[in-house]
N, C-alpha and C positions, 0 to 999 in steps of 0.2 A: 483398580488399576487404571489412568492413567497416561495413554499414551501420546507428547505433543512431540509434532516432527516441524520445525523449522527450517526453512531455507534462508539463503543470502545471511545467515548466521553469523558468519565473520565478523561483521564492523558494523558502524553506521546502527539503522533502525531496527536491522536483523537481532544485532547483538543484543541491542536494548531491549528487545521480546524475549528472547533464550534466558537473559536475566531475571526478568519479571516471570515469565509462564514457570519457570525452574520450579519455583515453589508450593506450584500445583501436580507438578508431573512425576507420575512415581517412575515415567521411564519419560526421556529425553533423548531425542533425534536430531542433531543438526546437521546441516547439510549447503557445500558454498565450492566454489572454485578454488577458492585462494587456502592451499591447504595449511602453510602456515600458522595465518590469525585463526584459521576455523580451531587447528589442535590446541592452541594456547585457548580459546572461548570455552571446548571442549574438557580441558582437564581442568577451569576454573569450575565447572559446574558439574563435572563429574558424568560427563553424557556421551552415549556414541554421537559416532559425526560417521558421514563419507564424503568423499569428494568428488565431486562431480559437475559435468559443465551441462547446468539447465538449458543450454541455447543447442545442446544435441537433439534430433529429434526423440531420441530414445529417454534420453536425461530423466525428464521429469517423469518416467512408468519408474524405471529404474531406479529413480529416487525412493520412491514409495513402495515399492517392493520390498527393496534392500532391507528398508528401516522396521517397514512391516513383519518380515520374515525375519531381522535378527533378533525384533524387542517387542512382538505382541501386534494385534492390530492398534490400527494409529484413529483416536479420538480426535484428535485438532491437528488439522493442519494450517500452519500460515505461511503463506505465498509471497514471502517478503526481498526475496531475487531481484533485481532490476537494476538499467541502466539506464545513463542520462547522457549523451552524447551532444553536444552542442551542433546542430547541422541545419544551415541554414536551407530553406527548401530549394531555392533556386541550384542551389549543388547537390542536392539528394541525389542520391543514385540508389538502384536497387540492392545491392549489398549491404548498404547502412541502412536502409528502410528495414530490410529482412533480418539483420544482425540485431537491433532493438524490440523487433516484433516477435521475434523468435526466443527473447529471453521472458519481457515484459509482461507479453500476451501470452504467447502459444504456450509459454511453460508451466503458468499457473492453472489457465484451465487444462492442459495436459492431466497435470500432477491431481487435481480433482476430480477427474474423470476417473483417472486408475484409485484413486481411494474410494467411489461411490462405486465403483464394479466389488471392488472388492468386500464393501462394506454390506451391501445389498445383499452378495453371496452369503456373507455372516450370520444377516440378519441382525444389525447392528445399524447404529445412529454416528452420527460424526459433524464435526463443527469446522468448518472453512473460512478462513479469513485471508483474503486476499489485499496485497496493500498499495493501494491508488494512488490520487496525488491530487492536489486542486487545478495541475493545469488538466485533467481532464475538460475542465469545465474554462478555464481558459489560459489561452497558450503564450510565448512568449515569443521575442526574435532568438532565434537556434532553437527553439524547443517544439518545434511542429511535429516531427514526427514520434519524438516521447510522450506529446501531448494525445496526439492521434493514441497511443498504444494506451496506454490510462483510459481514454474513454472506449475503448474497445475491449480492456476488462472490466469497465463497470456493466458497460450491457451484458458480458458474459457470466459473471455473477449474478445477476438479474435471472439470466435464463438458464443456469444451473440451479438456482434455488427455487425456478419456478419445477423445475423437471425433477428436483433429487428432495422436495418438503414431503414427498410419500412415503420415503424411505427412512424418516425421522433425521435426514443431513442436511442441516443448514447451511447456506454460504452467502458470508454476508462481505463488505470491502471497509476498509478505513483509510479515509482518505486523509493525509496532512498536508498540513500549509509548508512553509517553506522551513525546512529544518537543517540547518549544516549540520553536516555527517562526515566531512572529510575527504572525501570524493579524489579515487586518483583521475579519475575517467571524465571528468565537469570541476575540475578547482572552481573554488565560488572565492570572489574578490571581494574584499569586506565592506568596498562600496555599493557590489550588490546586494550584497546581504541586505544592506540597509534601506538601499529603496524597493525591496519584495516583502520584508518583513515588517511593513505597518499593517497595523491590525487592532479593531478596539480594545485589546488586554494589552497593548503595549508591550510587549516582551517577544523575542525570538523564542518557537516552539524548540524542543528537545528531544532527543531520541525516547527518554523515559515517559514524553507526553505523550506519546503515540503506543508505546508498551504497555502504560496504562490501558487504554482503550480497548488495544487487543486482549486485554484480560478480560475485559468486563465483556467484548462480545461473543467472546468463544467459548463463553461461559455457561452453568449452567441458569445463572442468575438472565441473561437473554435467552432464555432457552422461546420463546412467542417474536422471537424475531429473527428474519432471513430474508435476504435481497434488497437487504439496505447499505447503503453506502452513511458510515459516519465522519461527519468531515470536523478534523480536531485540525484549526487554524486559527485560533485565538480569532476565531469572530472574523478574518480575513473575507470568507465568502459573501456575507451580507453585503460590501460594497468597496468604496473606495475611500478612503478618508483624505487624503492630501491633494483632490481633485478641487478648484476653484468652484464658488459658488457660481449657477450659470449667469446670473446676475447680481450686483447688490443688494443688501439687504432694504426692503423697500422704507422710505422715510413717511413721516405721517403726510407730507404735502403728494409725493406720489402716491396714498393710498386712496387720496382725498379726490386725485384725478383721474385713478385708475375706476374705482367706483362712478363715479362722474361717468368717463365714456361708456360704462355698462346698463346705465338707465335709458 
């Protein structure tokens, strides 16, 4: 038995995990605000669902309870919730900093916490996958404080799987490069699209390139790894590519003078 409970399941990267994980899970939990697309996600795959707003403080025990107590203890959770709000810092105010951190951050190690009490009690093992983003690591104009919240769950994954590897509960993160999803909440303009989405594979990532990944870590095939962040961005991370060389490339006559002034 089997049991993966999914959030932010509705649309976007969520959806594409509930797809993929489906084929592993003898029992299926997903779980999103938007009840809607979640029941249409829900009866394609045959799964309970509840609805619920992770950004309550209670949301994400409740999440894990609910799904726990209707369908078995829950083996895999993935933490795939989140919001991307365009807020440029100088207008930040505390509502919008706390409206984002409270879904992003607070909800996923919430939701971890109440599965490793739970899990610990059992005497049982469990696999965590939370899902990050590359701006952890770096940010954009409007995206400082979604950037902030991403690098605030990768340390927190860090330090749940340094505190929950005794318990045999791994929690690790998947980080992706820039993936259209659809976004009511962040519309992405296709001329953005285009200048965040270079990257050495050349192609725009996909919700399924990232649904992969979550299969392969929450898996038992990773079972010797936890408190890593896997970053699937088509190679994005290593650098920049359409940045000017700092200078041109050197001709044989400056190499001949640059040697020269080094003797």
């Amino acid at each position: 038995m089997v049991h993966v409970l999914i959030t932010g399941a509705a649309s976007g990267i969520g959806r594409a995990i509930a797809h993929e994980l489906a084929a592993d899970a003898n029992a299926l939990s997903l779980v999103d605000v938007d009840a809607d697309r979640l029941a249409t996600v829900a009866d394609e795959l045959g799964a309970q669902h509840a609805v619920l707003d992770l950004a309550d403080p209670l949301g994400p025990e409740e999440a894990v309870g609910r799904c726990w107590d209707a369908s078995g203890p829950v083996d895999v959770l993935v933490n795939a919730a989140g919001i991307y709000p365009s807020v440029d810092m100088i207008e930040l105010r505390a509502a919008e900093w706390d409206r984002i951190f409270s879904l992003n951050t607070r909800a996923p190690v919430l939701a971890t916490a109440e599965l490793a009490r739970r899990a610990v009690a059992a005497g049982r093992g469990a696999s965590v996958v939370n899902i990050s983003s590359g701006a952890a690591l770096r940010s954009r104009p409007g995206g400082g404080p979604y950037a902030s919240s991403k690098a605030a769950l990768e340390m927190a994954t860090r330090a749940a799987a340094l505190e929950f590897g005794a318990h045999g509960i791994r929690v690790n993160a998947v980080s992706p490069g820039f993936v259209a999803v659809d976004s009511t909440c962040n519309p992405v303009a296709p001329e953005y699209a285009a200048l965040v989405n270079a990257n050495p594979l050349g192609r725009p990532g996909t919700p399924e390139d990232i649904a992969r990944a979550v299969r392969w870590i929450s898996s038992p095939e990773a079972a010797w790894v936890t408190g890593e962040v896997l970053r699937i961005d088509g190679g994005s991370s290593t650098g920049v590519l359409d940045l000017p060389r700092i200078w041109p490339p050197a001709t044989s006559t400056d190499s001949a003078h640059q040697e020269g002034n080094r003797r």
